[in-house]
C-alpha positions in Angstrom: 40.5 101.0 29.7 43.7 100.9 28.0 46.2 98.5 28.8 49.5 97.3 27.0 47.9 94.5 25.9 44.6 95.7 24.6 41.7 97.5 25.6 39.6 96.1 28.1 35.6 96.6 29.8 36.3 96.8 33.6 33.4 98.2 36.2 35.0 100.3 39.2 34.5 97.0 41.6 37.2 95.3 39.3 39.8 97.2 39.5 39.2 97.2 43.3 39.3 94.1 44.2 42.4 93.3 42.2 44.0 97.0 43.5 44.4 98.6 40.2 46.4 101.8 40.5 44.7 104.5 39.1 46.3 105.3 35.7 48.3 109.0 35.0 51.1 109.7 33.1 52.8 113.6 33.2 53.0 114.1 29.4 56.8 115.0 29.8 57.8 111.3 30.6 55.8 109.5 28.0 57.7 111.3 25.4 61.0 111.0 27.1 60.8 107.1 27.4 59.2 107.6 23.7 62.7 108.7 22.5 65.0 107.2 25.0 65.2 104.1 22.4 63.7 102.2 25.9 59.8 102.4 25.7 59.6 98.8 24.9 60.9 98.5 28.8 60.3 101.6 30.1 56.2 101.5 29.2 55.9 98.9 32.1 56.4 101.2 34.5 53.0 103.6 33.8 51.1 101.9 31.4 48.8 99.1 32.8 48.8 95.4 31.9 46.5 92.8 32.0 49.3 90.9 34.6 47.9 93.3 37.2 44.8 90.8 37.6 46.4 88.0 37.9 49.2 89.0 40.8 49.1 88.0 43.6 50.2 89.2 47.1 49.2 92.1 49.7 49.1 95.4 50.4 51.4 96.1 53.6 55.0 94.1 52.4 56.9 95.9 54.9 54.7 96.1 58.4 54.2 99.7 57.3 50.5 99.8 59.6 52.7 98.1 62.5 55.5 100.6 63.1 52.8 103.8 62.5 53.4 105.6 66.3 50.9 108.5 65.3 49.0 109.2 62.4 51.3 109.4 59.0 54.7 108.9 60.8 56.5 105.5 60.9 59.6 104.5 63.0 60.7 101.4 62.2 64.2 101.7 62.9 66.1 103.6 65.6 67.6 106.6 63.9 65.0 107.1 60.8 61.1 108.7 61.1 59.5 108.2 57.7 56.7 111.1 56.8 54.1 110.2 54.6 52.8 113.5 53.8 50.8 113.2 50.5 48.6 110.3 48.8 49.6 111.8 45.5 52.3 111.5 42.6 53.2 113.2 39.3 52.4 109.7 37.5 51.7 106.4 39.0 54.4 103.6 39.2 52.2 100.5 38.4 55.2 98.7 40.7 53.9 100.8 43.7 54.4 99.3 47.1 52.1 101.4 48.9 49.4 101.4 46.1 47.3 101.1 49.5 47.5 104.9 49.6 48.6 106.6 46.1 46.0 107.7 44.0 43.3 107.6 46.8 42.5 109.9 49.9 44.2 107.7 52.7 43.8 108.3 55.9 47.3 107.1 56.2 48.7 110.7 55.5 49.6 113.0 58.3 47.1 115.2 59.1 49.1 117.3 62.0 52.7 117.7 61.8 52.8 119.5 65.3 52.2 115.7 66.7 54.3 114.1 64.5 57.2 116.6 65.6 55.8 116.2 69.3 56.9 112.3 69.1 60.2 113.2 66.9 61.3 115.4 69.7 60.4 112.8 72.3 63.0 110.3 70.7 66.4 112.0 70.6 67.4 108.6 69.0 65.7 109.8 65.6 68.5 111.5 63.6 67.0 111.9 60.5 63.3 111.9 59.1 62.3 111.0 55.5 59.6 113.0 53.6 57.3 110.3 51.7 54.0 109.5 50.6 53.3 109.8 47.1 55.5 112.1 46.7 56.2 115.2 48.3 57.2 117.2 45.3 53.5 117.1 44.4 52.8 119.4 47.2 53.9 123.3 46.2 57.4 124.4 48.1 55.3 126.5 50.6 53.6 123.5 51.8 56.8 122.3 52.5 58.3 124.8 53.7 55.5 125.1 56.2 56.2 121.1 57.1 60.4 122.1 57.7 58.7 124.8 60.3 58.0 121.9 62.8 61.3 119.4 61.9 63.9 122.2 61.8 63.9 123.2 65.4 64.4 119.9 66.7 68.2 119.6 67.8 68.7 116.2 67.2 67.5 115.5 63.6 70.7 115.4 61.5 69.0 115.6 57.8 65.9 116.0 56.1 65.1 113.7 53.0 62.8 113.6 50.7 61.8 110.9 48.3 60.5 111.6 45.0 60.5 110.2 41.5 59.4 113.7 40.0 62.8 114.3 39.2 62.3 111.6 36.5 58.5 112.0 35.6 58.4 116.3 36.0 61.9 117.5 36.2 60.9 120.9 35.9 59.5 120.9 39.2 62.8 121.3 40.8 63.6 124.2 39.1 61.5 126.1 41.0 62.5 129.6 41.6 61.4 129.1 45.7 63.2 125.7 45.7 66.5 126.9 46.6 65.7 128.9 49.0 64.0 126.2 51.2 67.3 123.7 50.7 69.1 126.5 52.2 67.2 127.1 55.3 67.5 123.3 56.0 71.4 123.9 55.4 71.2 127.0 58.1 69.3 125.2 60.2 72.5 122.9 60.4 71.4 119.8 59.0 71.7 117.8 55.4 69.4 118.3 53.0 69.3 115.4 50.5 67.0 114.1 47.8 66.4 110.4 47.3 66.3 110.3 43.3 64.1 107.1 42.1 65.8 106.4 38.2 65.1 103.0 37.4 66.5 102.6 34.4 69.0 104.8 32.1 66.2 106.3 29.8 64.7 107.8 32.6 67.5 110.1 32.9 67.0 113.2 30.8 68.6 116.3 30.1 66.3 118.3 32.1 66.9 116.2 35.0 70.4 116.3 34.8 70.3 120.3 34.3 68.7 120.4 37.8 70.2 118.2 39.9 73.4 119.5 39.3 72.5 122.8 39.7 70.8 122.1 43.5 73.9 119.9 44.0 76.3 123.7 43.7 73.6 124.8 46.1 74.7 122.4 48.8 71.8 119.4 48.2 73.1 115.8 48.2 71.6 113.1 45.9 71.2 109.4 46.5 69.1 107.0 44.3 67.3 104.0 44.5 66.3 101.7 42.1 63.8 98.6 42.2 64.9 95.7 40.2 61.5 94.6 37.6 61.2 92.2 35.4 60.7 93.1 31.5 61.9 96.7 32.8 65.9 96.9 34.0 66.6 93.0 34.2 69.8 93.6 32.9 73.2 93.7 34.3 73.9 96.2 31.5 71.1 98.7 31.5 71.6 99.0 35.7 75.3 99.3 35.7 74.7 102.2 32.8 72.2 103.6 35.3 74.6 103.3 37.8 77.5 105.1 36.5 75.0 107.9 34.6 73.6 108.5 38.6 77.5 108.5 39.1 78.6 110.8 37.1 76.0 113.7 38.0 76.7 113.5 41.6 73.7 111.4 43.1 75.1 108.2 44.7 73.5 104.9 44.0 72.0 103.4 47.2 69.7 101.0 46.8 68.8 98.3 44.4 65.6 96.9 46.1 64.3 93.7 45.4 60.7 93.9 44.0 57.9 93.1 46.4 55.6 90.7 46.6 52.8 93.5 46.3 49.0 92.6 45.4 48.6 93.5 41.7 52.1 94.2 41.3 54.0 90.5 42.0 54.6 89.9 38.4 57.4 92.5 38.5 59.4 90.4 40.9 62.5 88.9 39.4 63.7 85.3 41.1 66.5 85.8 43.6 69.1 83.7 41.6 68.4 85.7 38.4 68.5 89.4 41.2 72.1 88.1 42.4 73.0 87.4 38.9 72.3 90.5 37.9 74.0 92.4 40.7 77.2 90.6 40.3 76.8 91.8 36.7 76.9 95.2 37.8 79.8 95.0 40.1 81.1 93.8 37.3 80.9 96.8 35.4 81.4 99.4 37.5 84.5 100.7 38.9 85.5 100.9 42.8 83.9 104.4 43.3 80.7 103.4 41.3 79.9 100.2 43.5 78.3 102.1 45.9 74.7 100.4 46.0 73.2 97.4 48.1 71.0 94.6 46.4 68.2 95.1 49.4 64.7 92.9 50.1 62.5 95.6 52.1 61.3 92.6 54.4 58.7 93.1 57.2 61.9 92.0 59.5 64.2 94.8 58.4 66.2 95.4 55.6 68.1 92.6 53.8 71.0 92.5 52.7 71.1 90.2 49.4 74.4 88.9 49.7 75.3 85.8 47.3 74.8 81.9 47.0 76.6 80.0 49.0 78.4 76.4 47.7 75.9 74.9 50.5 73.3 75.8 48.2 71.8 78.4 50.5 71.6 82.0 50.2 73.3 84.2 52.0 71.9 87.7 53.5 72.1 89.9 56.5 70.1 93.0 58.2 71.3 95.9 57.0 68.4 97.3 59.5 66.7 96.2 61.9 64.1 97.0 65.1 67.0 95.0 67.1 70.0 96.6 67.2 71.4 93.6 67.8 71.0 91.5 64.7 71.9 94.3 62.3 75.2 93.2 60.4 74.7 89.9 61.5 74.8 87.6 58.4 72.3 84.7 57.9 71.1 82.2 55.3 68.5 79.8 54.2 67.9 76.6 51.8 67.8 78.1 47.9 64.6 77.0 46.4 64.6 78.0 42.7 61.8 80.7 41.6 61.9 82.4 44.9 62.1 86.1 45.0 61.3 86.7 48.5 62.6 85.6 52.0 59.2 83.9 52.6 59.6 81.9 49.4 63.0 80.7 51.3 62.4 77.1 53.7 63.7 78.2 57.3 66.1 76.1 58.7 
């Protein structure tokens, strides 16, 4: 097998036991990181590296099995069901948090949407519902449209999303003849229909993708990214804030910059919290008022963090910008700083 170090003899029981992602790259984004100026960074993302082997961690970083209330749907906090309904992607994000699933047939994936929508209408507290997996741009537009035929007549769901890094690996993809067609039933059908973006870095960001996103934007679609902050990929106060104001510019509003995970095979992407708060600040730095629209967010089994800023106390500071309890959402916390850590179990309590 190829990796960016080298080639390298491994059986099929290797690569198992140290969950290797499968490895697939859509021919489209290898050459656009090729001439983006960036493939010394940007190459970290698909290709494989012998780091994989040696990183530690697990599978589940967010309590994902926990907060599954029937097969494929999550609802881990109040107003938000999360859909996983496909194991698949374009390409294959060696950073993947739910490697668990992607690449693999998972029994994680929903395999009836009438029960999912059975519990979605049975909590009028849900508001909105997330389309996940892998990534549901992998599936054709009537496949979706068929899974908006059991979320659209529930009153009470606000917006569909959908989350997908196709718009950087296969842009094309959204300009789908049959593509507007579905946005606008979900606008008819009187809810928001938005697109979760996943640009990581500024030469990720190509003409193509630009072309369409601004042209299902005139069409009524809104756009949000999120970015996950790597090491030896988008470290860089510079390259984010540039990322940033790009997203900016074409309409999709930066939303989260997530700290990496401490994901088996994946760690080693994981940037201390110091050097993550460092880096933000850096951003702010660059960006004007109506660009400084993201949150520097750990996806904690707890809840969502809030990575807010060292403290002269020597602690960090944080606080739930969602939780299970409604309660402690907003509320700000901290704990002792110890130098290297990069999650909130690397943090002493007390």
């Amino acid at each position: 097998m190829n990796f960016i170090e080298g080639r390298r003899v491994v059986t099929e029981g290797e690569l198992q036991a140290h969950s290797i992602t499968r490895y697939h790259v859509t021919k489209f984004y290898r050459e656009q990181i090729t001439k983006s100026g960036y493939y010394d960074q940007l190459k970290y993302i698909v290709e494989p590296s012998f780091e994989e082997f040696e990183s530690p961690g697990n599978l589940d970083t967010s309590g994902e099995h926990d907060n599954t209330v029937v097969p494929g749907l999550q609802h881990k906090y109040a107003q938000t069901g999360l859909l996983l309904v496909t194991d698949r992607c374009v390409s294959y994000c060696r950073f993947c948090f739910r490697k668990r699933i992607v690449g693999k047939d998972s029994d994680e994936i929903a395999p009836d949407f009438a029960q999912s929508a059975q519990y979605i209408r049975g909590h009028p507290e849900m508001t909105n519902v997330l389309l996940s997996g892998g990534d549901p741009f992998v599936l054709s537009t009537a496949k979706i449209d068929k899974i908006l035929d059991y979320l659209l007549p529930i009153p009470h769901l606000e917006s569909i999303r959908f989350g997908t890094k196709t718009v950087a690996y296969e842009p094309k993809r959204f300009g789908d003849p049959a593509l507007p067609a579905l946005f606008q039933r979900i606008l008819e059908a009187g809810k928001a229909a938005v697109i979760v973006t996943h640009f990581d870095h500024i030469g990720e960001i190509s003409v193509e993708a630009e072309r369409n996103i601004l042209s299902l934007r005139a069409q009524g679609v809104q756009f949000l990214n999120q970015s996950v902050l790597l090491a030896k990929v988008n470290d860089d106060p510079e390259v984010l804030a540039a990322t940033f104001a790009k997203c900016h510019q074409m309409g999709v509003r930066p939303y989260y910059l997530f700290q990496g995970r401490p994901v088996k095979g994946a760690s080693h992407f994981q940037v201390p919290l110091r050097c993550g708060l460092e880096i933000a600040h850096g951003i702010n730095q660059r960006l004007s008022g109506i660009q400084k629209t993201f949150k520097y967010i750990m996806s904690h089994y707890t809840g969502k963090i809030e990575i807010l800023d060292f403290g002269a106390d020597g602690r960090v500071y944080m606080r739930y910008h969602q939780n299970k309890d409604p309660k402690k959402i907003g509320k700000i916390f901290s704990r002792p700083h110890r130098e290297g850590a990069c999650w909130l179990d690397d943090l002493p309590e007390g």
